[in-house]
Structures are given as structure tokens and as C-alpha cells.
N, CA, C and O atoms as CSV, one atom per row, in Angstrom:
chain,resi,resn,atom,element,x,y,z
A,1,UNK,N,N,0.852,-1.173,0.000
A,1,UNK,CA,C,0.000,0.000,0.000
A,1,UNK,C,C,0.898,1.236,0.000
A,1,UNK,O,O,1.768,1.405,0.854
A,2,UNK,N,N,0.639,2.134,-1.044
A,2,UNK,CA,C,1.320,3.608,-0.829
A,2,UNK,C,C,1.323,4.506,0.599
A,2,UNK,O,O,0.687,4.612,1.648
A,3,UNK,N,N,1.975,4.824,0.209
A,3,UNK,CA,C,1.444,6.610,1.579
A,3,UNK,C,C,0.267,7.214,1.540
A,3,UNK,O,O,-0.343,7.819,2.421
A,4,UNK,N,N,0.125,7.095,0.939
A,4,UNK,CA,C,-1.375,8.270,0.273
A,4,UNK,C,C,-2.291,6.830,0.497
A,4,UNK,O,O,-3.268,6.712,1.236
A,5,UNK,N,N,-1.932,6.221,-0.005
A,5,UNK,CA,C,-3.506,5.183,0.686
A,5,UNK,C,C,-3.948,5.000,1.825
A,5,UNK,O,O,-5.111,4.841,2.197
A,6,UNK,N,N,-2.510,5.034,2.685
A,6,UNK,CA,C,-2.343,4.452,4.072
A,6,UNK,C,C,-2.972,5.773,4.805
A,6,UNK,O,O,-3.683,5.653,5.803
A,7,UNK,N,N,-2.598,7.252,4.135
A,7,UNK,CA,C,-3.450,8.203,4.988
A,7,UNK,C,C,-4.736,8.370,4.321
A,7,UNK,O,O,-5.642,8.892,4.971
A,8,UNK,N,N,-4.942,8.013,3.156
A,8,UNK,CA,C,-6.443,7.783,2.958
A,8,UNK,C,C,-7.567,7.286,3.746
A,8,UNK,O,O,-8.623,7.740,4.186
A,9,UNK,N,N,-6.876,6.077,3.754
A,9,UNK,CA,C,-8.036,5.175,5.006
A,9,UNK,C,C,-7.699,5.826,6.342
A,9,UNK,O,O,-8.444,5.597,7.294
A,10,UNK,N,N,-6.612,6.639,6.495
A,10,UNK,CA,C,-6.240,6.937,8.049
A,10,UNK,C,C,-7.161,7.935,8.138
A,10,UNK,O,O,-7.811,7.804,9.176
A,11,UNK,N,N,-7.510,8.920,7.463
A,11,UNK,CA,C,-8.166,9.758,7.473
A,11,UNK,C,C,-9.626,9.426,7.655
A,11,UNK,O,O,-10.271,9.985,8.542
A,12,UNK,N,N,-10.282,8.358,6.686
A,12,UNK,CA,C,-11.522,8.134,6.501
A,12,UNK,C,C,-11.669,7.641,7.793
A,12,UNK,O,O,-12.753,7.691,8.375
A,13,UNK,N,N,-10.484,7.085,8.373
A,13,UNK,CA,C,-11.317,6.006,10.049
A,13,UNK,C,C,-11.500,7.313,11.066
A,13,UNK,O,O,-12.140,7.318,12.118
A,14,UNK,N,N,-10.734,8.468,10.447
A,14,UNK,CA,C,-10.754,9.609,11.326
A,14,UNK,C,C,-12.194,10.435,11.171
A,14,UNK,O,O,-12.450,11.183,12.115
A,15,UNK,N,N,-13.120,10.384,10.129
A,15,UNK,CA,C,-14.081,10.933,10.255
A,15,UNK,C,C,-13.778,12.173,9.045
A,15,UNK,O,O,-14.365,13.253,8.980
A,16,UNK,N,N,-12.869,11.758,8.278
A,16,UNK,CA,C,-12.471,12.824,7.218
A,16,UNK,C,C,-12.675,12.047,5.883
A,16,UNK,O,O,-12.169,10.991,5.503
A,17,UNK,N,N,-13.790,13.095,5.133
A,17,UNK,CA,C,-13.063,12.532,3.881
A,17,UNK,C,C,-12.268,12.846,2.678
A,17,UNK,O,O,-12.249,13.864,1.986
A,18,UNK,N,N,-11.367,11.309,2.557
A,18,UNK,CA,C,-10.647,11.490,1.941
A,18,UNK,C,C,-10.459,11.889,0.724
A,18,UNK,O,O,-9.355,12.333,0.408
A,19,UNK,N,N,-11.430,11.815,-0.138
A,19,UNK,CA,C,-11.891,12.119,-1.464
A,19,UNK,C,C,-11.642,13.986,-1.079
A,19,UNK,O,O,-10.494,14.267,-1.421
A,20,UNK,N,N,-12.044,14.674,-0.759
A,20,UNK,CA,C,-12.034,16.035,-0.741
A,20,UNK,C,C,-10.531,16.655,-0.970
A,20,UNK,O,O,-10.216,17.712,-1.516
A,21,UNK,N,N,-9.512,15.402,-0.226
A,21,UNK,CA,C,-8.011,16.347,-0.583
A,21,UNK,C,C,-7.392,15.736,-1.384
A,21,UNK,O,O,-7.658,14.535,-1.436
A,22,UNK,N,N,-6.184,16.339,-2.462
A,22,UNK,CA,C,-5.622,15.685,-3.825
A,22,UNK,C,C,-4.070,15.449,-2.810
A,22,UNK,O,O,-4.063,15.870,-1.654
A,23,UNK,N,N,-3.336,15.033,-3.161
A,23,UNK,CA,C,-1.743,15.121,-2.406
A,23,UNK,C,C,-1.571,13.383,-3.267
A,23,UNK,O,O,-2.417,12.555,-3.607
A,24,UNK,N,N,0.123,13.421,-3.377
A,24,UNK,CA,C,0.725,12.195,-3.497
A,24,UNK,C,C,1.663,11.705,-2.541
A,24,UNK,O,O,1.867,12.091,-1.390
A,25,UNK,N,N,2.226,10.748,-3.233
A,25,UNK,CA,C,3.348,10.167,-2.206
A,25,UNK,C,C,4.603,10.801,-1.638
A,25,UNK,O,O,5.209,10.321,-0.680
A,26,UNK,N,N,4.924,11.790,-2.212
A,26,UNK,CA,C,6.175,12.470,-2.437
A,26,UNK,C,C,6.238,13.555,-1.602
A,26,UNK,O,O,7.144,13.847,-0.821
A,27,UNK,N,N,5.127,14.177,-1.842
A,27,UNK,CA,C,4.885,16.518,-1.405
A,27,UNK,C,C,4.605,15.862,-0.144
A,27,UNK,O,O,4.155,14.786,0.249
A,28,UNK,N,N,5.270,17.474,0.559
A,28,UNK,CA,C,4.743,16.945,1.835
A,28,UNK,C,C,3.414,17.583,2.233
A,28,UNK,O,O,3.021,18.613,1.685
A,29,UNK,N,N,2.768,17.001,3.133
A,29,UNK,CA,C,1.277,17.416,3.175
A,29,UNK,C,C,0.747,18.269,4.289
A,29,UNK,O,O,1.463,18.026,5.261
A,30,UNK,N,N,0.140,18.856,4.504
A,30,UNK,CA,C,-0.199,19.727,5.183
A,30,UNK,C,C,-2.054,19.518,5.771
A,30,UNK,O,O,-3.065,19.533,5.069
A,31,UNK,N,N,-1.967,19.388,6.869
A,31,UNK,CA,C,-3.606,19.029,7.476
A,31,UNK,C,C,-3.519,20.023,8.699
A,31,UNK,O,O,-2.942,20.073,9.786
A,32,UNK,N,N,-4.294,20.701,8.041
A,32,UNK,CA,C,-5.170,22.229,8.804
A,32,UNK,C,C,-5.931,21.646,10.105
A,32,UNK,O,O,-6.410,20.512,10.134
A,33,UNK,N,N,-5.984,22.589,11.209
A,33,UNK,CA,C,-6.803,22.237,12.551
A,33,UNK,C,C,-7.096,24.019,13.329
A,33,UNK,O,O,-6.200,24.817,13.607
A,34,UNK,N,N,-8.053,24.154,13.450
A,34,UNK,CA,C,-8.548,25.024,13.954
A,34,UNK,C,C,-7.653,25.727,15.087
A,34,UNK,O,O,-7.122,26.837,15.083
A,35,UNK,N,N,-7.662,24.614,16.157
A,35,UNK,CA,C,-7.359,24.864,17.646
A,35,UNK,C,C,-5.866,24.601,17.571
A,35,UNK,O,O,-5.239,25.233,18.420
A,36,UNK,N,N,-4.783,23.465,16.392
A,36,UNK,CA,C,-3.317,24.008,16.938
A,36,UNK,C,C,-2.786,24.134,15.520
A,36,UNK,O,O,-1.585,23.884,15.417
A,37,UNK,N,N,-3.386,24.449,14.472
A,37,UNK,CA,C,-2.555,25.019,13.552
A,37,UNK,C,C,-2.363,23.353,12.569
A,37,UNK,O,O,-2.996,22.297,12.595
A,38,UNK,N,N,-1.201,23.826,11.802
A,38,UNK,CA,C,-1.078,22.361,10.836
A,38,UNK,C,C,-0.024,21.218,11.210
A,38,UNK,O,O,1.137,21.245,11.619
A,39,UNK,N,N,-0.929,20.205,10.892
A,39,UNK,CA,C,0.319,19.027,11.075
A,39,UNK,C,C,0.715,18.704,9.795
A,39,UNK,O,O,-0.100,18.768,8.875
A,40,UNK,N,N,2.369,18.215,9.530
A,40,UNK,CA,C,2.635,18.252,8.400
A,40,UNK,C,C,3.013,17.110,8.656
A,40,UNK,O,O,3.343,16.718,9.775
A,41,UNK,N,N,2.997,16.193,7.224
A,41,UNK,CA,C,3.746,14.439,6.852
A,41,UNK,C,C,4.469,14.888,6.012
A,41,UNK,O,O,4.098,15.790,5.260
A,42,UNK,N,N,5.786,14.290,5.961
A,42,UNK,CA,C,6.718,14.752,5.185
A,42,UNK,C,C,7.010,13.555,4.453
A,42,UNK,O,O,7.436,12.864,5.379
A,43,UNK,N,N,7.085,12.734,3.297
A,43,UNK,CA,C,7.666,11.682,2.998
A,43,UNK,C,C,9.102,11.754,2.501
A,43,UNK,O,O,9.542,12.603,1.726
A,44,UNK,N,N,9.755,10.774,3.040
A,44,UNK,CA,C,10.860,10.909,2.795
A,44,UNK,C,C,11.486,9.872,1.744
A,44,UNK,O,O,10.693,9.083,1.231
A,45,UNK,N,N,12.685,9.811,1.419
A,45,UNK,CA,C,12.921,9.152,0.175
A,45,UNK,C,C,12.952,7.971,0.432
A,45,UNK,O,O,12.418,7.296,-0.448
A,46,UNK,N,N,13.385,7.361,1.339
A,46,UNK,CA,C,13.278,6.262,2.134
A,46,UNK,C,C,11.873,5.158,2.262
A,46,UNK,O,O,11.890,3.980,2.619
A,47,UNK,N,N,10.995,5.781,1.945
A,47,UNK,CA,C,9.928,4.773,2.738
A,47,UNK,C,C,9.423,5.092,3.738
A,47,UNK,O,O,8.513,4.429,4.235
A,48,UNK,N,N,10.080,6.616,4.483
A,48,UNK,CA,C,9.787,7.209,6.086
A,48,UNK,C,C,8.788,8.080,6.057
A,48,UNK,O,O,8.164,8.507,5.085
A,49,UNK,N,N,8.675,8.323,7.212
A,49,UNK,CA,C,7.555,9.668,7.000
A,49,UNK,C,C,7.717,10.840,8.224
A,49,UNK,O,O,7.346,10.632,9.379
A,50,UNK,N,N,8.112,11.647,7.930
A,50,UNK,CA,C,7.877,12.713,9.183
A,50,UNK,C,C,6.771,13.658,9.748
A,50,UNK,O,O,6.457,14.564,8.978
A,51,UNK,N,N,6.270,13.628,10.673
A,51,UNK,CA,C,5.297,14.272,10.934
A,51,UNK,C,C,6.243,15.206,12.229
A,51,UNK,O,O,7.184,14.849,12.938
A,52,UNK,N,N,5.325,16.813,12.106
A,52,UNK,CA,C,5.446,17.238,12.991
A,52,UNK,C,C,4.782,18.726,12.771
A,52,UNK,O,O,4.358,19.168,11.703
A,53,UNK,N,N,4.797,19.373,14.023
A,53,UNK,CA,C,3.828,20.419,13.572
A,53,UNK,C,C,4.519,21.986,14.711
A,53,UNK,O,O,5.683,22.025,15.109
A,54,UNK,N,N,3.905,22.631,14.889
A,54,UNK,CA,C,4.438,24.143,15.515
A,54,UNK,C,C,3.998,24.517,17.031
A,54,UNK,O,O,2.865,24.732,17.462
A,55,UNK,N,N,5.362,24.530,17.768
A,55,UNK,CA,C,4.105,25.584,18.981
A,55,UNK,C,C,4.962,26.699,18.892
A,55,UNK,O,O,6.069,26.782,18.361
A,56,UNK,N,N,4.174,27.692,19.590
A,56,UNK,CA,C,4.936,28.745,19.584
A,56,UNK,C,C,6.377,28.849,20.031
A,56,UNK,O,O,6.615,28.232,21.069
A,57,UNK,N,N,7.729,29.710,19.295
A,57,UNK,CA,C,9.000,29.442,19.587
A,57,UNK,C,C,9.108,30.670,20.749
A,57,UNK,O,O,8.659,31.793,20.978
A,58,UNK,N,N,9.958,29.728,21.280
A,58,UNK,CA,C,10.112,30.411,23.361
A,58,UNK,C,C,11.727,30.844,22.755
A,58,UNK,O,O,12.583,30.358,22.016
A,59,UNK,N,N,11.447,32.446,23.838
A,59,UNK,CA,C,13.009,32.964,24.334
A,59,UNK,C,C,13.857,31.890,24.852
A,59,UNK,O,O,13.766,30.707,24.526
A,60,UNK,N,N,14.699,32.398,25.695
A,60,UNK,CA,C,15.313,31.441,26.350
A,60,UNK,C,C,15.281,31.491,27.811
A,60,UNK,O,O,15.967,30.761,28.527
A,61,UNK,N,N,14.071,32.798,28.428
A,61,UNK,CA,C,13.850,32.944,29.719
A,61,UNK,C,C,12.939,32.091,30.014
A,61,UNK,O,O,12.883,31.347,30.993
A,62,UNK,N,N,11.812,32.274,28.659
A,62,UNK,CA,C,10.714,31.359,28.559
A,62,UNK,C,C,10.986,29.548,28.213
A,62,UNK,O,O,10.198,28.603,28.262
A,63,UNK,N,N,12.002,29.597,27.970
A,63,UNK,CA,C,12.260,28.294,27.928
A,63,UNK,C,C,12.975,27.435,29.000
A,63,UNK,O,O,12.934,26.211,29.125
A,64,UNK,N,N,13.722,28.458,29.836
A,64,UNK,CA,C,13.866,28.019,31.267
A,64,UNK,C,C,12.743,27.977,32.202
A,64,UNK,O,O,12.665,27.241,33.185
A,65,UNK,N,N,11.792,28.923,31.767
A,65,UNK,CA,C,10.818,28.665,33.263
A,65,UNK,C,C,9.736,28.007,33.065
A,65,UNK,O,O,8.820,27.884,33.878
A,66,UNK,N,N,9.815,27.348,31.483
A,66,UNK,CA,C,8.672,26.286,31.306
A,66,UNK,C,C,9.622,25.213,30.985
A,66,UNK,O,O,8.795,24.380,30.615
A,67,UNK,N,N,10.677,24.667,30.867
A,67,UNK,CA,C,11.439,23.595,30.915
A,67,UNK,C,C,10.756,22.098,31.364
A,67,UNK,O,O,10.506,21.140,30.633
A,68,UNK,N,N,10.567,22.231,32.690
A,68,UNK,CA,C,9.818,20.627,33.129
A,68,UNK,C,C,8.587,20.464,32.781
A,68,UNK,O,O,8.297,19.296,33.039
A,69,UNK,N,N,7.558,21.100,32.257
A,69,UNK,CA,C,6.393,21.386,31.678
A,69,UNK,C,C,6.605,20.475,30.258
A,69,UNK,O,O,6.265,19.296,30.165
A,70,UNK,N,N,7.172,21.181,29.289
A,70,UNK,CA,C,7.871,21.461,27.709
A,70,UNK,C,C,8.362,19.730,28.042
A,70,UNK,O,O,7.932,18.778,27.391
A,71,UNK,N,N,9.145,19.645,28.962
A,71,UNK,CA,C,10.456,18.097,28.775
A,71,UNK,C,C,9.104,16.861,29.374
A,71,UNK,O,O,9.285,15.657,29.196
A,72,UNK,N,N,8.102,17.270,29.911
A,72,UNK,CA,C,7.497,16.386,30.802
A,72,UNK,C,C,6.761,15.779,29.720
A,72,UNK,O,O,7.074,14.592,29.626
A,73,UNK,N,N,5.544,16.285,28.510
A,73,UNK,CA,C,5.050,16.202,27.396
A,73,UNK,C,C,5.802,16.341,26.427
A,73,UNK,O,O,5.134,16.559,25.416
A,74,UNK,N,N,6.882,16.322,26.236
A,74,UNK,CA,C,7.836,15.237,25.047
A,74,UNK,C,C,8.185,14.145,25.514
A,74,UNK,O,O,7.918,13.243,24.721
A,75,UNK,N,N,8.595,13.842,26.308
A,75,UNK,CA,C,9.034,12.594,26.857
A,75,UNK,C,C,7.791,11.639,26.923
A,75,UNK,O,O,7.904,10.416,26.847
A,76,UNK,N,N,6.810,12.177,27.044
A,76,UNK,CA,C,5.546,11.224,27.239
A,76,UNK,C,C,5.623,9.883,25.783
A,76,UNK,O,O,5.603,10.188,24.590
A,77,UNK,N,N,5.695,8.673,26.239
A,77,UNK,CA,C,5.722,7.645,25.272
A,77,UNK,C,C,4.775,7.417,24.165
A,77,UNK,O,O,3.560,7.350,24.353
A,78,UNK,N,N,5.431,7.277,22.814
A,78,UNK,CA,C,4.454,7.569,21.871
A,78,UNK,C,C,5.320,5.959,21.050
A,78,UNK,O,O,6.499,5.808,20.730
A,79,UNK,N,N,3.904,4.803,20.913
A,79,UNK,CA,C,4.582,4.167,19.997
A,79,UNK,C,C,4.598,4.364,18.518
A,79,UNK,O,O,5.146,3.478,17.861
A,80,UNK,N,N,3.936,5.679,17.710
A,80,UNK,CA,C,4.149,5.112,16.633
A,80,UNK,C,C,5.273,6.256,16.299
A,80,UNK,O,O,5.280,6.671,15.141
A,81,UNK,N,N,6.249,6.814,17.247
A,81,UNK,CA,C,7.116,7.825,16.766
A,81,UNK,C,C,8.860,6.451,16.795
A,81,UNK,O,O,9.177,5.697,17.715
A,82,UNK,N,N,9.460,6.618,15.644
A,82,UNK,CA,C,10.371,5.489,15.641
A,82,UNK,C,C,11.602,5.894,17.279
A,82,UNK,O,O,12.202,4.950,17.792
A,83,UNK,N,N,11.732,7.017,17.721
A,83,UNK,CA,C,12.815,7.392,18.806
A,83,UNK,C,C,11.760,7.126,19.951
A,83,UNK,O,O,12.195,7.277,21.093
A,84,UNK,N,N,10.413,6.745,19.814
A,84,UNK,CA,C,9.579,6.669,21.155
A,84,UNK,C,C,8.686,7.572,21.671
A,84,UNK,O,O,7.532,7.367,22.047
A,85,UNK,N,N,9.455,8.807,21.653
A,85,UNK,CA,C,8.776,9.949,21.947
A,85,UNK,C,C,8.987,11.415,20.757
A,85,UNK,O,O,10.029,11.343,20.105
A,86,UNK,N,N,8.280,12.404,20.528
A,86,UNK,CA,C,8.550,13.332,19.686
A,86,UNK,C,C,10.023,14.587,20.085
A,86,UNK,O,O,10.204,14.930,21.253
A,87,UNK,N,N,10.514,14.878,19.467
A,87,UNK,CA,C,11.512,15.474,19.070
A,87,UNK,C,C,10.853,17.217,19.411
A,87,UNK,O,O,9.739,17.525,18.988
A,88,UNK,N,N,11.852,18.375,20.335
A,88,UNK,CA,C,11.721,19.306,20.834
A,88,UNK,C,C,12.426,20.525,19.924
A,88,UNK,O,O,13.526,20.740,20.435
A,89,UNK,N,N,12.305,21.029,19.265
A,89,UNK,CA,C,13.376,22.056,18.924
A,89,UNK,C,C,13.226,23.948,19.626
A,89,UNK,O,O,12.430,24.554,20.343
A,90,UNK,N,N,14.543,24.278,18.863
A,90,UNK,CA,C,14.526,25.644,19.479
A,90,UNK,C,C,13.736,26.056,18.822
A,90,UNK,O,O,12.927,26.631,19.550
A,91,UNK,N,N,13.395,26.133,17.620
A,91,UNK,CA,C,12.556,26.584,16.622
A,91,UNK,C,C,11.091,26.624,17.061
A,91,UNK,O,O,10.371,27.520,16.621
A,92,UNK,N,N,10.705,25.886,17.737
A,92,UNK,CA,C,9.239,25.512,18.035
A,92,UNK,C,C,8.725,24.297,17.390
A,92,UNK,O,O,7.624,23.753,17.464
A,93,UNK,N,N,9.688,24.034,16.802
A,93,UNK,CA,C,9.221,22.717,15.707
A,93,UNK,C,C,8.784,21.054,16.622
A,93,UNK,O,O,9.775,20.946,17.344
A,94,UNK,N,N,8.400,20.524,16.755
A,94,UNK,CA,C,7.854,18.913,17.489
A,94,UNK,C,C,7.633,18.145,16.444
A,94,UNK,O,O,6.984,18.619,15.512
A,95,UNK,N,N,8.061,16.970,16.385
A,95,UNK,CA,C,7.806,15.943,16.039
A,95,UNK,C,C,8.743,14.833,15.584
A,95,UNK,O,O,9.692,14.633,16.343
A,96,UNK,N,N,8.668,14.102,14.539
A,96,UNK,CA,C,9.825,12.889,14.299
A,96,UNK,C,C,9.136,11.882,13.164
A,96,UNK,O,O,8.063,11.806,12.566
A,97,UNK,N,N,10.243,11.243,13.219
A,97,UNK,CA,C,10.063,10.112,12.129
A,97,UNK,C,C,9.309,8.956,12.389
A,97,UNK,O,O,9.791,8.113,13.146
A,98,UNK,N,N,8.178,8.776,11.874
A,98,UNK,CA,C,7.226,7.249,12.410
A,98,UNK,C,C,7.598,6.253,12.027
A,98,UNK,O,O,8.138,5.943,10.965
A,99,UNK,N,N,7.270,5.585,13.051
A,99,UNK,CA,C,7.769,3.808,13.187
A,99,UNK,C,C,7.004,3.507,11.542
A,99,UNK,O,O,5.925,3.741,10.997
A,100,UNK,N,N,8.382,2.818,11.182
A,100,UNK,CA,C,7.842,1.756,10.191
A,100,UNK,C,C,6.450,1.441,9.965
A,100,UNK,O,O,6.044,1.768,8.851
A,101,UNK,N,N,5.713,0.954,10.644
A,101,UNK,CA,C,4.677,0.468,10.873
A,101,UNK,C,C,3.707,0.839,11.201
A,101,UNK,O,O,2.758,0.103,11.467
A,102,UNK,N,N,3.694,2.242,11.275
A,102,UNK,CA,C,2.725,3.512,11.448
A,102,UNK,C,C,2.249,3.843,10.250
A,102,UNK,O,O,1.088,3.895,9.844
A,103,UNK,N,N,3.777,4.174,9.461
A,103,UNK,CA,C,3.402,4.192,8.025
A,103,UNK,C,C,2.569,3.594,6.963
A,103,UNK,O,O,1.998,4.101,5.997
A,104,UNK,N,N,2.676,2.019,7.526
A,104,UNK,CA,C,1.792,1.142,6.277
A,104,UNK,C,C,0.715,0.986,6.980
A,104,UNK,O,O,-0.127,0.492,6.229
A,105,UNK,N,N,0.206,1.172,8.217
A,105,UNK,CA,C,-1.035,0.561,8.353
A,105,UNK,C,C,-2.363,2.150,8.744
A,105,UNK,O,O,-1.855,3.128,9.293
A,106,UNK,N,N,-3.050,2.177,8.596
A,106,UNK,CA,C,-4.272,3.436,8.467
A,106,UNK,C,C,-4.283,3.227,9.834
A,106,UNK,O,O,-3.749,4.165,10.425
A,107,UNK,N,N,-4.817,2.072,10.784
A,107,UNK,CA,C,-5.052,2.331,11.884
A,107,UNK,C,C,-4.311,2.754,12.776
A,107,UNK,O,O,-4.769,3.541,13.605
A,108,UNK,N,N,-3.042,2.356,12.825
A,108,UNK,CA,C,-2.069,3.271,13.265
A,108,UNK,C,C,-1.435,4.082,12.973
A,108,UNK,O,O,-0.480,4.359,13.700
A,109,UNK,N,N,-1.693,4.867,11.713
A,109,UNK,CA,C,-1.465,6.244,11.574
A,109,UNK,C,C,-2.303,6.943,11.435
A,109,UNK,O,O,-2.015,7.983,10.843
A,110,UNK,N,N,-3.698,6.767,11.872
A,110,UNK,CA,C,-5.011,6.967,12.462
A,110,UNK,C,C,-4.548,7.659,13.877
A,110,UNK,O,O,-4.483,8.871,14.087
A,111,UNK,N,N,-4.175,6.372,14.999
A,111,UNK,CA,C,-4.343,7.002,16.263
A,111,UNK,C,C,-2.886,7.841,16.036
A,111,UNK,O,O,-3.144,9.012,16.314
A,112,UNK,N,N,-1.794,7.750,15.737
A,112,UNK,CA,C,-0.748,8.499,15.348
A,112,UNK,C,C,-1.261,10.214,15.297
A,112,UNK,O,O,-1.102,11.162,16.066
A,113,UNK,N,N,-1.995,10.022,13.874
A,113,UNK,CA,C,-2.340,11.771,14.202
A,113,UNK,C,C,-3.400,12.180,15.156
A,113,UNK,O,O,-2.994,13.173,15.761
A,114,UNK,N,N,-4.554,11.843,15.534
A,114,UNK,CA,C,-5.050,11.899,16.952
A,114,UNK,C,C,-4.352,12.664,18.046
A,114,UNK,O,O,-4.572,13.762,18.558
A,115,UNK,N,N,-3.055,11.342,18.323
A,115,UNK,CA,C,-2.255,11.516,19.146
A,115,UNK,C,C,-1.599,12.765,19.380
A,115,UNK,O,O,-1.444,13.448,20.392
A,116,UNK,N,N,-1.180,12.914,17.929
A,116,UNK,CA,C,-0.033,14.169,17.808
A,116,UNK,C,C,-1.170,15.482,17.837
A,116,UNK,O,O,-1.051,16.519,18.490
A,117,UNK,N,N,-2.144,15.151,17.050
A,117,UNK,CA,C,-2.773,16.663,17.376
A,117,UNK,C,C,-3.408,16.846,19.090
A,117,UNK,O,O,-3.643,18.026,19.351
A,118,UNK,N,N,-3.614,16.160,19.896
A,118,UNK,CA,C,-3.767,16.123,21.219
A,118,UNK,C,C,-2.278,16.493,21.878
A,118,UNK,O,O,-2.133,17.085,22.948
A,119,UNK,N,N,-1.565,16.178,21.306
A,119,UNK,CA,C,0.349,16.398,21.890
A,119,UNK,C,C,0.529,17.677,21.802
A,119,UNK,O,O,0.997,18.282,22.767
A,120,UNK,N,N,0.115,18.490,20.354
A,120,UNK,CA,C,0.320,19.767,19.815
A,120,UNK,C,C,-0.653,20.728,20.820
A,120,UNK,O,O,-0.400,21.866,21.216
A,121,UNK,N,N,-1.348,20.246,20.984
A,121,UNK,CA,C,-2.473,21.212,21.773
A,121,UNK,C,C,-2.109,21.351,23.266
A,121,UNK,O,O,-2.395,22.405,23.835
A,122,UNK,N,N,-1.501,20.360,23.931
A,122,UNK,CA,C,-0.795,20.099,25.367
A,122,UNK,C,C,0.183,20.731,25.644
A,122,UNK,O,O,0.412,21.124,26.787
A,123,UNK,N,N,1.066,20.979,24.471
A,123,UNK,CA,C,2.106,21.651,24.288
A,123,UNK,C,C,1.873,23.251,24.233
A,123,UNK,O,O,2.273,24.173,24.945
A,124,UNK,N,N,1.007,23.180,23.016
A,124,UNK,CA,C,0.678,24.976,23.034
A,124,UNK,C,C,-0.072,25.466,23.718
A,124,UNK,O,O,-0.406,26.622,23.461
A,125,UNK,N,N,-0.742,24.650,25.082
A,125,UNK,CA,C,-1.111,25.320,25.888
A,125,UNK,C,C,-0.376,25.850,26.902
A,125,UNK,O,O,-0.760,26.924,27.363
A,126,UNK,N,N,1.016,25.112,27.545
A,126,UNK,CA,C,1.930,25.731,28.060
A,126,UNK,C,C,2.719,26.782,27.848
A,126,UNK,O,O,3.596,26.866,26.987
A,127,UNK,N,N,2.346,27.751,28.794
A,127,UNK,CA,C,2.580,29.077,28.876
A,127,UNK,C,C,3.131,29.751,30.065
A,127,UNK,O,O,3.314,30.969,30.055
């Protein structure tokens, strides 16, 4: 099964349909959300896929005095991210490369984005 199929059905089990958006295997894709902004899948040349999406980028006063907050909800265990948990940057950037097996199957890259858009929202609520 392609990428694009695998988020096809991921989407449709999500209550989206899939027919409404065009995208292939390759571009990376972009899925709009009201409440935290976009999550992006990135395919990579590999067979991989990256997802990750934005919270707002912190000073570095603000990033000391929300530190155990910020480190407490990344660290939180995620199986379909391949390192376990999502990836922190200075940038504001979150996310990572999905397990193998996130990739080919809809249902788990179903609860995958769920997940991450519930992660994104946990995150950008810390303030």
C-alpha cells in the first residue's frame, strides 16, 4: 500500500473525507486544525515519514521557566514515533520520524495523528 492510501483510510477512520483532498506520495502534506494550527507528513525518500507540527518558539527565559512542563510532554511515550517519543526544537518545531509500521497501516497512523494533534495542543497550551 502507498502513503497516500495508508493516509487515505487513516483519514476516513478519522471521520475525514478522503476524497475532498488531492496530495501524493512524495509533497509533503499539510492538514489544517482550527485549535493548533497544521500538522505536516513529510515523505521521505526512504519509505519514512515525518510528521510534525508548531508551537509557539520560546526565548530562552521562557524556555527556562517552562522547561519541566515542555520536557514532561515530550518525553511522554508515543509508539508510533520510531525514537519513542517526539523530538523538541529551538525553533518551536515537534515531532519525528514514524515507526515503520505507522506508516503502512491506516489504523495506526489513524491514532498516530489523533495523538499528535492532542500532543500539539498540550504543548501549546503551556505558557
Amino acid at each position: 500500500m502507498t502513503f497516500k492510501r495508508t493516509l487515505c483510510a487513516a483519514l476516513d477512520r478519522l471521520g475525514a473525507d478522503s476524497g475532498r483532498f488531492q496530495f501524493d506520495d512524495y509533497s509533503t502534506i499539510a492538514i489544517s486544525f482550527d485549535d493548533v494550527g497544521d500538522i505536516f507528513l513529510e515523505p521521505q525518500p526512504d519509505e519514512r515519514v515525518l510528521m510534525w507540527g508548531l508551537m509557539e518558539e520560546l526565548d530562552e527565559k521562557a524556555r527556562n521557566e517552562l522547561a519541566v512542563p515542555l520536557l514532561a510532554e515530550a518525553m511522554r511515550p508515543g509508539a508510533h514515533w520510531e525514537s519513542g517519543a517526539p523530538v523538541l526544537r529551538l525553533d518551536g518545531r515537534v515531532g519525528g520520524l514514524l515507526s515503520r509500521d505507522c506508516v503502512n497501516d491506516p489504523g495506526q497512523l489513524a491514532v498516530a495523528l489523533r495523538d499528535f494533534h492532542e500532543c500539539l495542543g498540550r504543548l501549546q497550551s503551556i505558557k
